[in-house]
LOGU-572286 format. One record per residue (C-alpha): x, y, z. Coordinates in steps of 0.05 Angstrom, whole numbers, padded with zeros to 5 digits, always signed. Example, Ala and Ser with C-alpha at 12.3 -4.5 7.8 and 13.67 -1.06 7.14 Angstrom:
2
+00246-00090+00156 +00273-00021+00143 
//
This chain:
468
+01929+02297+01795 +01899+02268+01857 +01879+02184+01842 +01853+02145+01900 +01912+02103+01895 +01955+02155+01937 +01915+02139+01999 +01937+02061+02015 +01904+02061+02089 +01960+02001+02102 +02014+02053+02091 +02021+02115+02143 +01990+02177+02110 +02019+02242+02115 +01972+02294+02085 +01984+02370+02076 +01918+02409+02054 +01903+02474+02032 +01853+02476+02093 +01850+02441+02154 +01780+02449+02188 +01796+02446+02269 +01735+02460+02326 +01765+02530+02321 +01754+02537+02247 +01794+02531+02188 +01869+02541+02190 +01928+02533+02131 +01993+02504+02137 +01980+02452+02176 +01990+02372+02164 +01957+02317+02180 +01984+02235+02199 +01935+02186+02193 +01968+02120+02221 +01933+02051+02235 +01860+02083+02226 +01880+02139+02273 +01898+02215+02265 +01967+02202+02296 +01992+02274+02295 +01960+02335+02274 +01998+02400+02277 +02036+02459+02234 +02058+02427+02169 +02135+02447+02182 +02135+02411+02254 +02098+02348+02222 +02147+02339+02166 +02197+02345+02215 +02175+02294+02266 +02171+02249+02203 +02229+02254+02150 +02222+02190+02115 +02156+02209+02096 +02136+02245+02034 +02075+02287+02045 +02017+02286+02004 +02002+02361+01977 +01925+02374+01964 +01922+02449+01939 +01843+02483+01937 +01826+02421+01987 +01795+02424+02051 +01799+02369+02102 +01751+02366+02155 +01709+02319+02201 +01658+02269+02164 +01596+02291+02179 +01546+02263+02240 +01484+02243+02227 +01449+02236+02298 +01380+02202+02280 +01369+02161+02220 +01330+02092+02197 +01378+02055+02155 +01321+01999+02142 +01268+02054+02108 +01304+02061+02042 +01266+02023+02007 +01209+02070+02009 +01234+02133+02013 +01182+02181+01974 +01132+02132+01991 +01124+02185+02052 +01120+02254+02021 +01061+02294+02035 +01038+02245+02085 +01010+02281+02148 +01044+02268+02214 +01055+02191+02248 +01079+02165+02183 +01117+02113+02225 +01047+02083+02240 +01024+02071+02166 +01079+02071+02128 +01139+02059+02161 +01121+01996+02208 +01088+01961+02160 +01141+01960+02108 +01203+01950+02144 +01170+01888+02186 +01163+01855+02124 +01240+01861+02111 +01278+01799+02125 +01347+01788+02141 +01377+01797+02063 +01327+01854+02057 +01336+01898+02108 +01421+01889+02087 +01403+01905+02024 +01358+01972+02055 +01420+01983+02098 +01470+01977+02052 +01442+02028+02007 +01425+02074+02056 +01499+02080+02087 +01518+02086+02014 +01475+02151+02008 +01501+02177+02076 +01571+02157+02055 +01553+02195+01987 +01525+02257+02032 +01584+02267+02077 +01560+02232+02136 +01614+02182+02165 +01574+02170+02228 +01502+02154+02228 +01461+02133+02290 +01406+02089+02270 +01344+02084+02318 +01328+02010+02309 +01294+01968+02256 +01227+01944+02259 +01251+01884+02216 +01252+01821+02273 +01308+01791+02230 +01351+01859+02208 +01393+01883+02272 +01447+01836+02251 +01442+01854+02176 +01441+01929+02197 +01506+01908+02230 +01536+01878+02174 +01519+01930+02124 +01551+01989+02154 +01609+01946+02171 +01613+01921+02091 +01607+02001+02067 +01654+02021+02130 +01608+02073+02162 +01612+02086+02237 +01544+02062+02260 +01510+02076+02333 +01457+02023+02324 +01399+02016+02366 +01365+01957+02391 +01289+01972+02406 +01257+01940+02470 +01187+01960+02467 +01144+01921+02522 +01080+01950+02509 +01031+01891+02520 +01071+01852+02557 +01054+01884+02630 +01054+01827+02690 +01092+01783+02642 +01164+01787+02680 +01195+01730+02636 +01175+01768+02570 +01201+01838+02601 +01263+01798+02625 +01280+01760+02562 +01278+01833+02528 +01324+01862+02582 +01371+01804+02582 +01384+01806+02499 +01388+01882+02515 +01447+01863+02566 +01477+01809+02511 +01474+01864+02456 +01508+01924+02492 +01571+01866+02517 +01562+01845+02441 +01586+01903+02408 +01624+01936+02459 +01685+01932+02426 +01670+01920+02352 +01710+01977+02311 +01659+02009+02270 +01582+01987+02300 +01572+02024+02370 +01514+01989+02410 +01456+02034+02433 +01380+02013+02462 +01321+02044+02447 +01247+02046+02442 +01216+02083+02401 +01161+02126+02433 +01161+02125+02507 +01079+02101+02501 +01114+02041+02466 +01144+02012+02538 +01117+02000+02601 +01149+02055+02662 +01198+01998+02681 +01226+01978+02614 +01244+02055+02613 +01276+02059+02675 +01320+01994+02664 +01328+02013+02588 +01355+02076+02612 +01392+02047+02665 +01427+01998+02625 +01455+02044+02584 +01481+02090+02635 +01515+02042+02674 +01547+02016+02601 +01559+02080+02571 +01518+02069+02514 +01469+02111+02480 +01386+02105+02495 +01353+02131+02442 +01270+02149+02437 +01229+02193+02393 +01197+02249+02433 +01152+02301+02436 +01152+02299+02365 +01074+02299+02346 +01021+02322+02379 +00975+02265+02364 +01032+02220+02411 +01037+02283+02468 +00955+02276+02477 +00953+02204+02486 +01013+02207+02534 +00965+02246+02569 +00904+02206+02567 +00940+02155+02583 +00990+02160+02630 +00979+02241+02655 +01053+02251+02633 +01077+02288+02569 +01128+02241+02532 +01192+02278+02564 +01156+02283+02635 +01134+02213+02627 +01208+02199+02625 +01229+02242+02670 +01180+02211+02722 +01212+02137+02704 +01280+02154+02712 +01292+02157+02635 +01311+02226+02619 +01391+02220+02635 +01449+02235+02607 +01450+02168+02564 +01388+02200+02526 +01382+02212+02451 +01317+02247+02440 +01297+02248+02371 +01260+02314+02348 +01233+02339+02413 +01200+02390+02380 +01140+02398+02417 +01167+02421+02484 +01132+02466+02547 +01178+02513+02594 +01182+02457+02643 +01199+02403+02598 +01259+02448+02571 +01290+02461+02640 +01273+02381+02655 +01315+02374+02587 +01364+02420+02602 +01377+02386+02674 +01379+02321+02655 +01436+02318+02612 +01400+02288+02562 +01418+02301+02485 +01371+02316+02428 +01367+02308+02350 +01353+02358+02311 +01319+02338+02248 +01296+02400+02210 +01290+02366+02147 +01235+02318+02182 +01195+02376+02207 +01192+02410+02144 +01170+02356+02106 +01124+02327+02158 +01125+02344+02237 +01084+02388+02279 +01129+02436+02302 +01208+02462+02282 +01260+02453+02347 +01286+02517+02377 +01356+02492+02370 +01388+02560+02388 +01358+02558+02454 +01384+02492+02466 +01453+02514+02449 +01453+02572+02492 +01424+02527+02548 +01474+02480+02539 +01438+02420+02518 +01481+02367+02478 +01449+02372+02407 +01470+02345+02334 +01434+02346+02270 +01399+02284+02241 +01359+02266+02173 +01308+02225+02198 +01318+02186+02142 +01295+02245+02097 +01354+02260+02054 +01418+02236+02072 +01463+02298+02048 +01497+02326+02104 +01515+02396+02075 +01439+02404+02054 +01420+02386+02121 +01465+02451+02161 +01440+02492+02099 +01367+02468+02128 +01379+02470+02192 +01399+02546+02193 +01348+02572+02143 +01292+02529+02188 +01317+02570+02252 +01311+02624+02220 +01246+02624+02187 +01217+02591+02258 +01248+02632+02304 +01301+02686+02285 +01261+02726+02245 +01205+02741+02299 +01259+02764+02344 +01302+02794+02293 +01366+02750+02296 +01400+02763+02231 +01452+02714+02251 +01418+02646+02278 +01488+02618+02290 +01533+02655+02250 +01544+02592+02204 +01596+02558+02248 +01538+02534+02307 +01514+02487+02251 +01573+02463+02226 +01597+02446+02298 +01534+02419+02306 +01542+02373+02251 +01618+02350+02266 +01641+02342+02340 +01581+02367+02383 +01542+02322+02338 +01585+02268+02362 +01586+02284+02435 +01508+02280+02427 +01515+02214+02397 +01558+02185+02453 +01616+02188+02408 +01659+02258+02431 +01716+02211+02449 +01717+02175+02370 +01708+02217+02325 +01681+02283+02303 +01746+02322+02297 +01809+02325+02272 +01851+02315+02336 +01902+02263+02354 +01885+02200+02375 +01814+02205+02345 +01792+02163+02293 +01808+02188+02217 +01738+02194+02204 +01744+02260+02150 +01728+02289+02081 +01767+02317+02027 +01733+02376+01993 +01743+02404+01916 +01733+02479+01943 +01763+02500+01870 +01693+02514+01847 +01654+02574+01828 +01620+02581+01891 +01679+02591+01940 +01713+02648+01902 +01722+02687+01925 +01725+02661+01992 +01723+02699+02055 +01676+02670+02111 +01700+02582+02099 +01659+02559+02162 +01593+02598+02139 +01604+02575+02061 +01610+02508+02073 +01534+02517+02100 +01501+02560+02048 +01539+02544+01988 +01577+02482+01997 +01545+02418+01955 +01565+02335+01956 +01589+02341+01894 +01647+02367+01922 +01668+02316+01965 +01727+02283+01930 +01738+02229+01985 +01703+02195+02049 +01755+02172+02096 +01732+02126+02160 +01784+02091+02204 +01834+02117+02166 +01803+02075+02103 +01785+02105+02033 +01709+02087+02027 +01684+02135+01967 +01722+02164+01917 +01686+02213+01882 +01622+02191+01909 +01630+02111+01892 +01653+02067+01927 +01729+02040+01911 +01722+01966+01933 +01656+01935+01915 +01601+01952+01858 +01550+02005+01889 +01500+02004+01820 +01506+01926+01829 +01474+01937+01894 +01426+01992+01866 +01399+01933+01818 +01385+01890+01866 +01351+01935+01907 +01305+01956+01857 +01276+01890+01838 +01273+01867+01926 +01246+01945+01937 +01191+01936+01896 +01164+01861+01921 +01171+01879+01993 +01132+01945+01982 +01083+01912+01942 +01059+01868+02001 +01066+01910+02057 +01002+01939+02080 +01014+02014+02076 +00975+02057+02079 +00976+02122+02042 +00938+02188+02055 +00968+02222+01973 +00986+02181+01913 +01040+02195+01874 +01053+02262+01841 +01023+02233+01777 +00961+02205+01800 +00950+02268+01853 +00953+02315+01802 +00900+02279+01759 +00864+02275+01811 +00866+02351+01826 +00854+02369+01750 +00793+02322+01760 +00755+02359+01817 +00775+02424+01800 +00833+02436+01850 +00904+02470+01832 
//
């Protein structure tokens, strides 16, 4: 019987399971050594053993091991309100989400943190990229809660400028703690610096350009939301005569540092800007169910060649549910008006979700796959379960049937961080209670503004004028 004891992350870990999930797909007999937070040798089980005798290898029959999961655009500070958004029409960030998170401070937006990288931990994801608090005081405790929970973290630092045009010492004081934040983190071994702002209408044409600038000369991540709704795309024309992505095209923005959330909302031109650029996109299908303006054509960006991974948004942090989501919303959107039974064949999403999701985060080079010298960011998965017998397509299962439950272990660095969905070195419902109680006070006093009240009070409402 498997016990989390087995996997001391101060001892070298030799680890032989049923199914090793490579960029390839899934292969058997093979072995794994995960040494100092690193995959140290990955290769046939017989040639492993042999390069290490005094090792005793760790047998995991009906297990899968594969990558952790990428999450490429989250908001680890929006926890706390969570449902607070369904059914809202689009630019929720504007009533909803900017007025509650700037009314975290520092212990509350850890506390939102925290229990956000404990879902994503929970959901498979062992990298998330986090676009940037609105909470002045939370960068720091965003920091310091993925580093407590020990999830890889790209976190963003926003520089918005709007306002501040012909004020050079305010646009410089931004740029400078820009500069100080990227040499910050550059070598801290779990938070990964990244700038961003979060709608191009939010900066003025230079803070774009040097934004961007910055973190191509650093090789850091810039991160935006674009072309997402088209409330944001018609002011970008009023006021500036640019669409969002031609807007940073024009200011020198749209470079192969870029992380463009959504993008959703895209003409011919803009996709062959896009596709030129080098730029990589987030695709959040979850997000534009639940509340965009338009669904992503992320097939066409894969057979363009456009860097792409799948985030949440913040939605629902379960990465299997989110492939499941993101094939089913390509195909509903797009494959069945051309009739493409396939969408992907199962194994574009997963990729998608593992190592292309971390080239698109900036991370191709950590983490993402099981290869030597990466980081042992990886799952173990109960695949002795109804669903997967019998088995005979892995790669496409694991998107339509596979389910968190079945995660056994999260692995980051090397280090056990759930077992069996908790966590195995500090008290996640301790954390839960605590959240509750801050949750509710900082909610309370935040001026949001709703458009639908909660289910119980909307469907009195409906019974009360007649409606369904």
């Amino acid at each position: 019987m498997l016990t989390p004891d087995l996997f001391d992350s101060r001892q070298a870990l030799l680890l032989a399971p049923e199914w090793l999930m490579l960029p390839e797909g899934p292969r058997q007999d093979m072995a794994v050594l995960v040494r100092d937070g690193r995959f140290a040798q990955v290769g046939r089980l017989a040639e492993v053993r042999a390069a290490h005798p005094a090792l005793a290898p760790i047998a995991l029959p009906q297990r899968l091991l594969m990558p952790g999961l990428v999450d490429t655009h989250t908001h680890l500070t929006q926890s706390f309100g969570k449902a607070l958004a369904f059914g809202e029409p689009s630019e929720i960030f504007r009533r909803i989400w900017v007025p509650m998170e700037s009314m975290l401070d520092a212990d509350a937006a850890y506390l939102a943190a925290k229990l956000s990288a404990l879902e994503s931990l929970r959901g498979g994801f062992t990298t998330v990229v986090d676009a940037g608090t609105r909470s002045e005081a939370g960068l720091d405790a965003v920091a310091s809660a993925a580093r407590d929970t020990g999830i890889r973290c790209v976190l963003g630092m926003i520089c918005n400028d709007a306002g501040l045009e012909g004020d050079e010492a305010g646009t410089q004081r931004i740029l400078d703690a820009a500069a100080t934040f990227l040499a910050r983190l550059e070598h801290d071994a779990l938070v990964h610096p990244s700038l961003a702002i979060s709608i191009p209408e939010a900066a003025t044409d230079r803070m774009l350009h040097d934004v961007a600038l910055l973190t191509r000369e650093s090789g850091h991540r810039f991160q935006t939301h674009v072309n997402e709704h088209l409330a944001a795309v018609e002011r970008s024309l009023v006021a500036r005569g640019l669409r969002p992505l031609e807007l940073l095209h024009a200011c020198g923005a749209l470079n192969a540092s870029a992380l463009l959330a959504h993008a959703t909302l895209l003409t011919p031109r803009e996709v062959g800007l896009l596709r030129d650029s080098g730029a990589a996109v987030a695709y959040n299908p979850v997000a534009s169910q639940w509340k965009g303006n338009a669904v992503l054509d992320a097939g066409l960006l894969a057979m363009l060649g456009v860097p792409f991974g799948l985030g949440t948004d913040g939605t629902r942090a379960d990465g299997f549910r989110l492939m499941d989501a993101a094939e089913a919303t390509q195909r509903l959107t797009h494959g069945l008006a051309n009739g493409d039974s396939s969408c992907g064949g199962g194994w574009l999403w997963l990729d998608h979700a593992t190592h292309r999701g971390a080239e698109a985060a900036g991370l191709g080079g950590v983490t993402g796959r099981i290869a030597s010298g990466l980081a042992a960011d990886f799952l173990l998965l109960d695949l002795d379960v109804p669903e997967f017998v019998p088995s005979w397509d892995l790669t496409w299962e694991l998107v339509r049937f596979a389910n968190r439950d079945q995660i056994e272990a999260v692995f980051v660095n090397g280090a056990l961080r759930l077992w069996k969905g908790w966590p195995t070195d500090w008290d996640a419902r301790a954390l839960m209670g605590e959240v509750a109680a801050v949750a509710r006070r900082d909610v309370q006093r935040a001026p949001i503004q709703r458009v639908h009240p909660i289910t119980d009070l909307h469907r009195a409402g409906q019974q009360l004028t007649g409606g369904a």
